[in-house]
PDB file of N, H, CA, C and O in Angstrom:
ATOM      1  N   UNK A   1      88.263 109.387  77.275  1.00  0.00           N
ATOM      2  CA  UNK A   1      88.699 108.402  76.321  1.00  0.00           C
ATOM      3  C   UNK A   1      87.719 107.227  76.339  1.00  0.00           C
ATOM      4  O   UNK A   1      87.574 106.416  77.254  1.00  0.00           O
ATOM      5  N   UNK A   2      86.900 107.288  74.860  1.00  0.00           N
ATOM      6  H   UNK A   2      87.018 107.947  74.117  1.00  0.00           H
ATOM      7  CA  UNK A   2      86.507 105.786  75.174  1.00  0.00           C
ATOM      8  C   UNK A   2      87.260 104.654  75.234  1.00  0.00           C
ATOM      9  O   UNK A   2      88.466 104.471  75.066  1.00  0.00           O
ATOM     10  N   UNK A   3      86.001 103.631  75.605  1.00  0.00           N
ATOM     11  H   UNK A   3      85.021 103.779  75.741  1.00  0.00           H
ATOM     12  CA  UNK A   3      86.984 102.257  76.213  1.00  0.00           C
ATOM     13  C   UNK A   3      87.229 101.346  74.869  1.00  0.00           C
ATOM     14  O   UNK A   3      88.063 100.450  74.996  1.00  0.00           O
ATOM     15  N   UNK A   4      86.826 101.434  74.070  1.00  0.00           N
ATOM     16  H   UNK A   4      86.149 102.162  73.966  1.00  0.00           H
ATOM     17  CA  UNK A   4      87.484 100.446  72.389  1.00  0.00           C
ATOM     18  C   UNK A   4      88.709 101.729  72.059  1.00  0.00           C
ATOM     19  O   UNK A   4      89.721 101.423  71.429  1.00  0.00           O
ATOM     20  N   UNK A   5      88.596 102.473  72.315  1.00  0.00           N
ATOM     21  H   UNK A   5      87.774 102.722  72.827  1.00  0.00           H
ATOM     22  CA  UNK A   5      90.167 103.352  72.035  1.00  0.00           C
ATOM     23  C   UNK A   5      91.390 103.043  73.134  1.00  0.00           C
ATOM     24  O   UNK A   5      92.546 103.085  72.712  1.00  0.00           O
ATOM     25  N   UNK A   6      91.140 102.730  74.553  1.00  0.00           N
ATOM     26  H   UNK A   6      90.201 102.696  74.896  1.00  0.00           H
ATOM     27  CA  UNK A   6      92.028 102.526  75.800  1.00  0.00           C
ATOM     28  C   UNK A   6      92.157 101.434  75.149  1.00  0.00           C
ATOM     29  O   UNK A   6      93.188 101.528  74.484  1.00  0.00           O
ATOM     30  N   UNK A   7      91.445 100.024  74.916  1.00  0.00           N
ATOM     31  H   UNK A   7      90.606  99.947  75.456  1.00  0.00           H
ATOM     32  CA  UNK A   7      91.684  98.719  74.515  1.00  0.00           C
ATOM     33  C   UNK A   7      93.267  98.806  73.429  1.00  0.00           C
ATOM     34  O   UNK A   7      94.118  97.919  73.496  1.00  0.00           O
ATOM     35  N   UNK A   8      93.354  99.584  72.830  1.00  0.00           N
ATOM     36  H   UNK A   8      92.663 100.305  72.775  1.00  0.00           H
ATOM     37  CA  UNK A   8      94.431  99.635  71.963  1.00  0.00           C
ATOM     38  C   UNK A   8      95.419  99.997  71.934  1.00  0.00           C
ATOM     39  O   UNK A   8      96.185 100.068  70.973  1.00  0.00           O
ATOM     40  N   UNK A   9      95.636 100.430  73.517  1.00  0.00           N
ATOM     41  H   UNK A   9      95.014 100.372  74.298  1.00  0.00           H
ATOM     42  CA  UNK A   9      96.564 101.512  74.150  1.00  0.00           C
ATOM     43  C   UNK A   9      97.299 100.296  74.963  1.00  0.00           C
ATOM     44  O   UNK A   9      96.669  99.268  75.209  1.00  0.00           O
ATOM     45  N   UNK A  10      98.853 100.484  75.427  1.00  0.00           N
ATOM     46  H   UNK A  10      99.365 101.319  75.228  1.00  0.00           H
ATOM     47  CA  UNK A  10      99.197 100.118  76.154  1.00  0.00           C
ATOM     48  C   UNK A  10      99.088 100.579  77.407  1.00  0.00           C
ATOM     49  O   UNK A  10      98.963 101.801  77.493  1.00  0.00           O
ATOM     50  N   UNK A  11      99.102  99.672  78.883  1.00  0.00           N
ATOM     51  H   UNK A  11      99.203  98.680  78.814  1.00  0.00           H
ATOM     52  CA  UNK A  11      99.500 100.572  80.050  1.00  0.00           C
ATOM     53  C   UNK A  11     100.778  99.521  80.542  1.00  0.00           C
ATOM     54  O   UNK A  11     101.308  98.517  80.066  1.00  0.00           O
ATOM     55  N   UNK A  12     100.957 100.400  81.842  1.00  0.00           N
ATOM     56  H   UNK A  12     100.526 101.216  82.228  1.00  0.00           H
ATOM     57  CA  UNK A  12     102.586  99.781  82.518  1.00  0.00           C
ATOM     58  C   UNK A  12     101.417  98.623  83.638  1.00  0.00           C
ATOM     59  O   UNK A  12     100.318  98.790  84.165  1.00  0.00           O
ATOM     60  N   UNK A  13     102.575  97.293  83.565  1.00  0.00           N
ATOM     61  H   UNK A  13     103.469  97.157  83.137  1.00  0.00           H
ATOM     62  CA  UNK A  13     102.593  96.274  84.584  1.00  0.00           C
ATOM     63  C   UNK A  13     103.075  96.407  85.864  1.00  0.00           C
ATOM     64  O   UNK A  13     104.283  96.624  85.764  1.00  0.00           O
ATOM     65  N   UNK A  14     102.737  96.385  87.015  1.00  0.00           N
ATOM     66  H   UNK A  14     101.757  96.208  87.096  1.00  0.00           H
ATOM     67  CA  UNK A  14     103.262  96.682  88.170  1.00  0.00           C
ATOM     68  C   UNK A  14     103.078  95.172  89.144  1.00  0.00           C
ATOM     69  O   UNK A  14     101.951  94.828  89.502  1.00  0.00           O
ATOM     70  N   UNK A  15     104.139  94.469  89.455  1.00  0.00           N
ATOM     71  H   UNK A  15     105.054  94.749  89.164  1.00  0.00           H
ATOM     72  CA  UNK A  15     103.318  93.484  90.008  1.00  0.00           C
ATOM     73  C   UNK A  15     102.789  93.842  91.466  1.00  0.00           C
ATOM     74  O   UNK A  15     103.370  94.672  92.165  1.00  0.00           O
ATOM     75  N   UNK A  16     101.790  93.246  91.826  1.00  0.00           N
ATOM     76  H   UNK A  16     101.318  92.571  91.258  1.00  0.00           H
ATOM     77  CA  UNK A  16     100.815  93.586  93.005  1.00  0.00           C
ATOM     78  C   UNK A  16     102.066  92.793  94.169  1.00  0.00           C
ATOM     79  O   UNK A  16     102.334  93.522  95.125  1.00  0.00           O
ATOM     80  N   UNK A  17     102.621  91.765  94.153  1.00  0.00           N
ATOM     81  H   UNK A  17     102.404  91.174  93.377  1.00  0.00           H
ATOM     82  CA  UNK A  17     103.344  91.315  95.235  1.00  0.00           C
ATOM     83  C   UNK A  17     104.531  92.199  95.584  1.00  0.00           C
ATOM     84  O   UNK A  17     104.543  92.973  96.541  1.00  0.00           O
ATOM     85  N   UNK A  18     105.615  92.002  94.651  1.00  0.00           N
ATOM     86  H   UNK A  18     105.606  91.373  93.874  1.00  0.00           H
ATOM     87  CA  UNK A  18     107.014  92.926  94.405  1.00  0.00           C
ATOM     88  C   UNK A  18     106.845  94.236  94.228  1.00  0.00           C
ATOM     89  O   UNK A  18     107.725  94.859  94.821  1.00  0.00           O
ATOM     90  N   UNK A  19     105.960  95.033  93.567  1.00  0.00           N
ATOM     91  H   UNK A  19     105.245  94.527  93.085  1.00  0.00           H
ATOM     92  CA  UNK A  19     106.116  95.771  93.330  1.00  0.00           C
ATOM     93  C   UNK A  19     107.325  96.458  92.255  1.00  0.00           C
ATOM     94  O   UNK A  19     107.860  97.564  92.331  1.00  0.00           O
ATOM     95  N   UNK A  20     107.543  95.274  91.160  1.00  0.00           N
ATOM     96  H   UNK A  20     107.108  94.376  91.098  1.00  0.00           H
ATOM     97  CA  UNK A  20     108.386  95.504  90.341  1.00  0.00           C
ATOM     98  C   UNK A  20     107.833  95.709  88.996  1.00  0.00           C
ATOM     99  O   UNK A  20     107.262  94.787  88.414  1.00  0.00           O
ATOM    100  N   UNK A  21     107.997  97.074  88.384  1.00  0.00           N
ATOM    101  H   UNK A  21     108.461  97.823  88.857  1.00  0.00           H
ATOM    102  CA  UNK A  21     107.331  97.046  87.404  1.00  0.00           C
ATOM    103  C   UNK A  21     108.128  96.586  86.294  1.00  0.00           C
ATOM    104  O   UNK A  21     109.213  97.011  85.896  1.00  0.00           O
ATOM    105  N   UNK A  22     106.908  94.990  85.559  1.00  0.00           N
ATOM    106  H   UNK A  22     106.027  94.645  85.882  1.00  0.00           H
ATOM    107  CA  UNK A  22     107.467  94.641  84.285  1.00  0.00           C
ATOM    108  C   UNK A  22     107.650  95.106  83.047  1.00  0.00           C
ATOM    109  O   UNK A  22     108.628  94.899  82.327  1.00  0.00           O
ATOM    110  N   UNK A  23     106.491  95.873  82.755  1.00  0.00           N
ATOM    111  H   UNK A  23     105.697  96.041  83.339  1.00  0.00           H
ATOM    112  CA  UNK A  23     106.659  95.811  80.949  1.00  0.00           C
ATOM    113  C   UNK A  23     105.129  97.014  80.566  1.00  0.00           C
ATOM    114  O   UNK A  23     104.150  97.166  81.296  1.00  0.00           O
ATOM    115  N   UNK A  24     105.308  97.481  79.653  1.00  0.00           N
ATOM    116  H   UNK A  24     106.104  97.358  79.060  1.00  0.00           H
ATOM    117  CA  UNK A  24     104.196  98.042  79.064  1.00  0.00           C
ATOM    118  C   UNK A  24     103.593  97.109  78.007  1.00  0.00           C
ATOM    119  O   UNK A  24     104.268  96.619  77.102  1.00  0.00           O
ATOM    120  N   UNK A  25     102.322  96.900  78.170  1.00  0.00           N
ATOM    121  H   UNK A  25     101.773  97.299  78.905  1.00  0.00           H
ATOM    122  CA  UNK A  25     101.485  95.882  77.210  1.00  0.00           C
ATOM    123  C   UNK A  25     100.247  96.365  77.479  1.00  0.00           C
ATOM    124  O   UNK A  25      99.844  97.260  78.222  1.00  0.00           O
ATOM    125  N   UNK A  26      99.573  95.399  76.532  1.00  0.00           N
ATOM    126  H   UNK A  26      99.900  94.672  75.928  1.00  0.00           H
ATOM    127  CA  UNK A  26      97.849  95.472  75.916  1.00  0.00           C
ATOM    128  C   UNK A  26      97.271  95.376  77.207  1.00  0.00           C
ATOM    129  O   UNK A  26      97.839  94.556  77.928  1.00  0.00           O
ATOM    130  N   UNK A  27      96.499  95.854  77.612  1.00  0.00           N
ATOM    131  H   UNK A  27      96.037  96.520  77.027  1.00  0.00           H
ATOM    132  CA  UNK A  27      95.306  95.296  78.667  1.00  0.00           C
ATOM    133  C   UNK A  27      94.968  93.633  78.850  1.00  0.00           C
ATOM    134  O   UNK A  27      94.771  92.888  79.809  1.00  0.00           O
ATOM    135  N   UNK A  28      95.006  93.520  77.667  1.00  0.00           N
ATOM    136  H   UNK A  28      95.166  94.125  76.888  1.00  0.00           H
ATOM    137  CA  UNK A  28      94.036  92.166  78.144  1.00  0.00           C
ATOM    138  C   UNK A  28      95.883  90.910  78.574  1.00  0.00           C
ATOM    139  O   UNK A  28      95.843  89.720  78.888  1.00  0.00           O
ATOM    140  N   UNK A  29      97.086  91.707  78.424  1.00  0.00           N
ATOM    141  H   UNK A  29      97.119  92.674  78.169  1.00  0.00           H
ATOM    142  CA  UNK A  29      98.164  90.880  78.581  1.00  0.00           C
ATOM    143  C   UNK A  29      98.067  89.934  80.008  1.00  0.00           C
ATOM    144  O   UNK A  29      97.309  90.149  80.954  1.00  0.00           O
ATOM    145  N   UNK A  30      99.068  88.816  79.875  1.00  0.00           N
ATOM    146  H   UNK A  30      99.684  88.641  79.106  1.00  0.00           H
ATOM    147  CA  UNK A  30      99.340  87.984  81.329  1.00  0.00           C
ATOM    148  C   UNK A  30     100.433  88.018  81.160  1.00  0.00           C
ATOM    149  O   UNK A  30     100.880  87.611  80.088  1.00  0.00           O
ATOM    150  N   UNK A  31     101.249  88.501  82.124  1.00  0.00           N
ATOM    151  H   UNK A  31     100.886  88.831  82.996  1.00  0.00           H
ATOM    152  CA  UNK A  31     102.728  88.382  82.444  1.00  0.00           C
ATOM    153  C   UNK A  31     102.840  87.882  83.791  1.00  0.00           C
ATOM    154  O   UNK A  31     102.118  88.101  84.764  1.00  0.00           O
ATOM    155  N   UNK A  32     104.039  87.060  83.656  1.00  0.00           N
ATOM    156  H   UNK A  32     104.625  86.883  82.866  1.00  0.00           H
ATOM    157  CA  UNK A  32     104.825  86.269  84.996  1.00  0.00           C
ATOM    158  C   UNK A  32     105.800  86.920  85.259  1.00  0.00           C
ATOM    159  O   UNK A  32     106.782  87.105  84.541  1.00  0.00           O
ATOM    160  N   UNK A  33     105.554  87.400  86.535  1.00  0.00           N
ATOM    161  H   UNK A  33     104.756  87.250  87.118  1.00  0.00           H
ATOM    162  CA  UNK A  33     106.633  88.094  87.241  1.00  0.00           C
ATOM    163  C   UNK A  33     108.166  87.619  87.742  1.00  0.00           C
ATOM    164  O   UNK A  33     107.867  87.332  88.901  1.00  0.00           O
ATOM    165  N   UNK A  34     109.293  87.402  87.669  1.00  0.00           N
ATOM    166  H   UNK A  34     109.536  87.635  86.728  1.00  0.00           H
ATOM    167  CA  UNK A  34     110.161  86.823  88.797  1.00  0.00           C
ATOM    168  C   UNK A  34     110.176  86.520  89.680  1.00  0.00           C
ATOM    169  O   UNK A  34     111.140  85.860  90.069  1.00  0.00           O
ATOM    170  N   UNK A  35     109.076  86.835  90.556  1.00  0.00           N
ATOM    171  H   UNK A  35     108.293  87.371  90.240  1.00  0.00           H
ATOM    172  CA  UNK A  35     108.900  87.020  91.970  1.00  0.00           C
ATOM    173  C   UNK A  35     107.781  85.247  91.960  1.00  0.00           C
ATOM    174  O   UNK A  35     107.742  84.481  92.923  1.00  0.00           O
ATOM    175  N   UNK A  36     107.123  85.054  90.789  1.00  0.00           N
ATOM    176  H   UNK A  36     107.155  85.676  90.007  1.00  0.00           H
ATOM    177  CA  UNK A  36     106.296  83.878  90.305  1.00  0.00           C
ATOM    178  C   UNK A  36     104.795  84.197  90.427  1.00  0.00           C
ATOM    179  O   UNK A  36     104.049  83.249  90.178  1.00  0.00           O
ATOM    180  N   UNK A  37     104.215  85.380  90.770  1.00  0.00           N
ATOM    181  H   UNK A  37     104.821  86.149  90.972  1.00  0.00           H
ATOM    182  CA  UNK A  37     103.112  85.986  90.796  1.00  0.00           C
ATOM    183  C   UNK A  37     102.628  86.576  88.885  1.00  0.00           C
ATOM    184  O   UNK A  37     103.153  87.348  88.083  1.00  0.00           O
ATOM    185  N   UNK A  38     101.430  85.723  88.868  1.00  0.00           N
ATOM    186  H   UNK A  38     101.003  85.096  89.520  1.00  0.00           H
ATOM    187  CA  UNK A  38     100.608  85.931  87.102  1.00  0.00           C
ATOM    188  C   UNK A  38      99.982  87.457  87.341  1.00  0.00           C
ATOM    189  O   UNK A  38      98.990  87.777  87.996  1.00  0.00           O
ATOM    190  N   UNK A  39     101.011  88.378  86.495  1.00  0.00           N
ATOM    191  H   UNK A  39     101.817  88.118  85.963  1.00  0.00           H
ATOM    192  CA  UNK A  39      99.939  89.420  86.708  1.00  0.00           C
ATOM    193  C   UNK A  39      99.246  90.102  85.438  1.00  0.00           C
ATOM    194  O   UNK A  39      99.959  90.392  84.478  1.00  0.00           O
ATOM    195  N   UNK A  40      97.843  90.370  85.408  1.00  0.00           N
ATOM    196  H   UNK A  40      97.263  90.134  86.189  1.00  0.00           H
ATOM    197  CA  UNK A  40      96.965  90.709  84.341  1.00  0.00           C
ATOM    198  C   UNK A  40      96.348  91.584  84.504  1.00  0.00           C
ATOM    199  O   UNK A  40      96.246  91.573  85.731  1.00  0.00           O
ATOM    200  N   UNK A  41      95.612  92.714  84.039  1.00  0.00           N
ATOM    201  H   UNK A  41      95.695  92.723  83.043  1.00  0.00           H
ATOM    202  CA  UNK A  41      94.935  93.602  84.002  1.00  0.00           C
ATOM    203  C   UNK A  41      94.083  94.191  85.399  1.00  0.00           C
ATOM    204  O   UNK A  41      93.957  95.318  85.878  1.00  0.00           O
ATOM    205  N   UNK A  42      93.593  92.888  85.772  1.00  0.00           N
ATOM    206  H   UNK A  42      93.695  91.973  85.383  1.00  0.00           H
ATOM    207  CA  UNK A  42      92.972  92.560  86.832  1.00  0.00           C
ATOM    208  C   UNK A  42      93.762  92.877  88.416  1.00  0.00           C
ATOM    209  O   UNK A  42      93.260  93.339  89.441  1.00  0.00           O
ATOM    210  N   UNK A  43      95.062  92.468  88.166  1.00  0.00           N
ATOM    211  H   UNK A  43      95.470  92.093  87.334  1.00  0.00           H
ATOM    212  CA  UNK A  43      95.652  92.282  89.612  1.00  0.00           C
ATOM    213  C   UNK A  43      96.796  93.554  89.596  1.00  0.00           C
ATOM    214  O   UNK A  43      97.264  94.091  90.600  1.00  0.00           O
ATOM    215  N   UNK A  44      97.087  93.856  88.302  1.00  0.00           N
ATOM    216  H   UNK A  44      96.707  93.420  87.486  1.00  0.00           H
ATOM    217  CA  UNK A  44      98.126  94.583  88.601  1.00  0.00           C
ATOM    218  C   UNK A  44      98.243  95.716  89.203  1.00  0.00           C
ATOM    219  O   UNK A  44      97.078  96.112  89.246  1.00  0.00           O
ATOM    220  N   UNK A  45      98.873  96.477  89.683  1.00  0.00           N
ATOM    221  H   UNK A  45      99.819  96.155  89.648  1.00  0.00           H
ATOM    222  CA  UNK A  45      99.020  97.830  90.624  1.00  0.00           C
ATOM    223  C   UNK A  45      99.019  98.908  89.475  1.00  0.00           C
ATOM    224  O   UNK A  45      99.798  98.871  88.523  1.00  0.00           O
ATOM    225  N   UNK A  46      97.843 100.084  89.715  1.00  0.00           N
ATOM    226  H   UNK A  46      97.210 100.114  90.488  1.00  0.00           H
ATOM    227  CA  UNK A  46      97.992 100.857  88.875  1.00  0.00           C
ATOM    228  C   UNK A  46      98.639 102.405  89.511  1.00  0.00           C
ATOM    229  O   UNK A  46      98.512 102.504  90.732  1.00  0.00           O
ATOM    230  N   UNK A  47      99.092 103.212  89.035  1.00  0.00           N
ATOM    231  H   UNK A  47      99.195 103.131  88.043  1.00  0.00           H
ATOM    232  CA  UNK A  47      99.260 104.338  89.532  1.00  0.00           C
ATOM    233  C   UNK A  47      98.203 105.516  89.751  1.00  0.00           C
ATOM    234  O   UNK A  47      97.248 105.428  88.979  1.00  0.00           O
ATOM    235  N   UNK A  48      98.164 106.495  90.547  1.00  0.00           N
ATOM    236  H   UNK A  48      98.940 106.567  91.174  1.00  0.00           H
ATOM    237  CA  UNK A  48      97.479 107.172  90.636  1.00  0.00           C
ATOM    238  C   UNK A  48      96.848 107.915  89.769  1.00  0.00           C
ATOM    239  O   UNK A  48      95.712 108.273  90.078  1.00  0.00           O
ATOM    240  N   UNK A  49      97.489 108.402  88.283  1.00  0.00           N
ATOM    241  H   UNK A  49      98.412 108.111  88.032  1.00  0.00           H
ATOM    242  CA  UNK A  49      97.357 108.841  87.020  1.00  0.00           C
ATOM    243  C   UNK A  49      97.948 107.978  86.299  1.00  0.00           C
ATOM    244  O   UNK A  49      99.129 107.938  85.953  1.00  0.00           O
ATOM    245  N   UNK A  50      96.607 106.880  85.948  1.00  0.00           N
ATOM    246  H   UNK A  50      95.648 106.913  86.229  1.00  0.00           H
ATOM    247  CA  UNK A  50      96.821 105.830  84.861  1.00  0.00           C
ATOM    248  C   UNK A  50      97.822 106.631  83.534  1.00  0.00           C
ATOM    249  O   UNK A  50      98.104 107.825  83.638  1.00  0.00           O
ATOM    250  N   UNK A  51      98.153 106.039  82.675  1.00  0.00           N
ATOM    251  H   UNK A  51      97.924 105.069  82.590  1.00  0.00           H
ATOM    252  CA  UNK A  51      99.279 106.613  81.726  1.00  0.00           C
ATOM    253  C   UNK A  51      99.138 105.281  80.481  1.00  0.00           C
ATOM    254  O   UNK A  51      99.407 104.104  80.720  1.00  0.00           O
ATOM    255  N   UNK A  52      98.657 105.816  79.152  1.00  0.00           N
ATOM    256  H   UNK A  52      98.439 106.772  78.958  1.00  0.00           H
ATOM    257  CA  UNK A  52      98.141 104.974  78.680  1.00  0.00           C
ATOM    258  C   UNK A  52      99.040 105.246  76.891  1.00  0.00           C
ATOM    259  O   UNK A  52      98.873 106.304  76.284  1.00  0.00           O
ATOM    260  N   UNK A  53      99.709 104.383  76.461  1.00  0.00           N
ATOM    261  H   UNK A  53      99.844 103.524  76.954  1.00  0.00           H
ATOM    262  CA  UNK A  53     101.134 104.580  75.298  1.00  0.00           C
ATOM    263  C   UNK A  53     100.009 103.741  74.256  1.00  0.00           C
ATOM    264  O   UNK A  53      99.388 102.698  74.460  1.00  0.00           O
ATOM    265  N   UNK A  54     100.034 104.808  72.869  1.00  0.00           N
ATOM    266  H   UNK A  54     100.538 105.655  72.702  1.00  0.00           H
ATOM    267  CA  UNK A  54      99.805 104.282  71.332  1.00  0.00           C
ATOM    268  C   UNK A  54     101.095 102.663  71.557  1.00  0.00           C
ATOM    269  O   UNK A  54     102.071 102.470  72.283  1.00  0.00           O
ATOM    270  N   UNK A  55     100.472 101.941  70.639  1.00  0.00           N
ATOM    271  H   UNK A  55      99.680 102.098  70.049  1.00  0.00           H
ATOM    272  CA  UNK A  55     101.277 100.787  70.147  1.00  0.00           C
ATOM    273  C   UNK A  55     102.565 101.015  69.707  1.00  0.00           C
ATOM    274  O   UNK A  55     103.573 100.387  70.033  1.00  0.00           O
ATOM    275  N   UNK A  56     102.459 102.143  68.788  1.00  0.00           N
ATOM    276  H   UNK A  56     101.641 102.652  68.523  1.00  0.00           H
ATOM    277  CA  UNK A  56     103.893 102.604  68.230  1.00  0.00           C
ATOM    278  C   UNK A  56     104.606 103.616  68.280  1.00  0.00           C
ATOM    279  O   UNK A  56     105.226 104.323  67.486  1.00  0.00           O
ATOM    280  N   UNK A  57     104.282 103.534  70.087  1.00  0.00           N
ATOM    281  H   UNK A  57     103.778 102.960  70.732  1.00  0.00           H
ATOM    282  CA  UNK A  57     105.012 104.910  70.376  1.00  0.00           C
ATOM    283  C   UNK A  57     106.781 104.131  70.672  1.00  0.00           C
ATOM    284  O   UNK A  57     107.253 103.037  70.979  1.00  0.00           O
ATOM    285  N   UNK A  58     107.251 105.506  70.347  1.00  0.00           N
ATOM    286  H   UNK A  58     106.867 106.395  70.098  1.00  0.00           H
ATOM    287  CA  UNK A  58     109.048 105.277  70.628  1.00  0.00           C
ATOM    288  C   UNK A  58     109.225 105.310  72.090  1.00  0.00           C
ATOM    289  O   UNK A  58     110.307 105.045  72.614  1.00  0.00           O
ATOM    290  N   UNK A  59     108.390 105.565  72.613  1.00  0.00           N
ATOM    291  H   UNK A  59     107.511 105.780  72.187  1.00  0.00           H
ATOM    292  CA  UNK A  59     109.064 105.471  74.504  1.00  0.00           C
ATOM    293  C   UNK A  59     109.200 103.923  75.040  1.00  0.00           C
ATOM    294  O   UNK A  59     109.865 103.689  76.050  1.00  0.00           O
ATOM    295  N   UNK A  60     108.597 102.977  74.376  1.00  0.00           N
ATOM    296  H   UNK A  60     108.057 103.168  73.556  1.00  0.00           H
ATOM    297  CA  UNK A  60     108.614 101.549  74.499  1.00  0.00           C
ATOM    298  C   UNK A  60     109.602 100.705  73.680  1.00  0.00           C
ATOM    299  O   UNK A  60     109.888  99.547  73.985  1.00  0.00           O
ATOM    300  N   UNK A  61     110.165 101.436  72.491  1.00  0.00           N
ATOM    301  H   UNK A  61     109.933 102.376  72.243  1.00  0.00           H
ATOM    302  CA  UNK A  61     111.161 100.775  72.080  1.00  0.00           C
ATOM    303  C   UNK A  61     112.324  99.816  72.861  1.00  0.00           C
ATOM    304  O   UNK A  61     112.944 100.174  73.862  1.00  0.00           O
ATOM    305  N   UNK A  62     112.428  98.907  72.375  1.00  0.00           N
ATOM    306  H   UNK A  62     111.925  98.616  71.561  1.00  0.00           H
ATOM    307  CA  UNK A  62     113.579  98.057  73.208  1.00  0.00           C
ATOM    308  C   UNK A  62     114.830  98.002  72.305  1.00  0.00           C
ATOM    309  O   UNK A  62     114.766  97.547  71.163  1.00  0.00           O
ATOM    310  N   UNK A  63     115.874  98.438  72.802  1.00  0.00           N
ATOM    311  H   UNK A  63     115.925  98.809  73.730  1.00  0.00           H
ATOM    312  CA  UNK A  63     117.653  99.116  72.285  1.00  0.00           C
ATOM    313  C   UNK A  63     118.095  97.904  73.333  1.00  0.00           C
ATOM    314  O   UNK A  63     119.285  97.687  73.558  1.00  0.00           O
TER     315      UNK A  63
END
């Protein structure tokens, strides 16, 4: 996969402290954890087989 195609993809947030995973978002996202740890692309915990969601996929829907 090129990397201007991943850019458009979501992946999952994992925070590096808690270990609570927040949210599926853009790469370049910053999310604040509960725990009060900023986590971004950079810091977050990835899984062993990254897993990477279209924008408008239905598995991210929020009900």
């Amino acid at each position: 996969m090129k990397k201007k195609e991943r850019d458009r993809l979501q992946v999952e947030y994992i925070c590096p402290d808690c270990g609570k995973h927040l949210a599926w978002a853009l790469p370049n996202a910053a999310i604040q954890c509960p725990c009060g740890q900023c986590v971004d692309n950079n810091n977050r915990l990835k899984d062993k087989s990254e897993v990477y969601l279209p924008l408008d996929s239905e598995q991210t829907v929020l009900f």
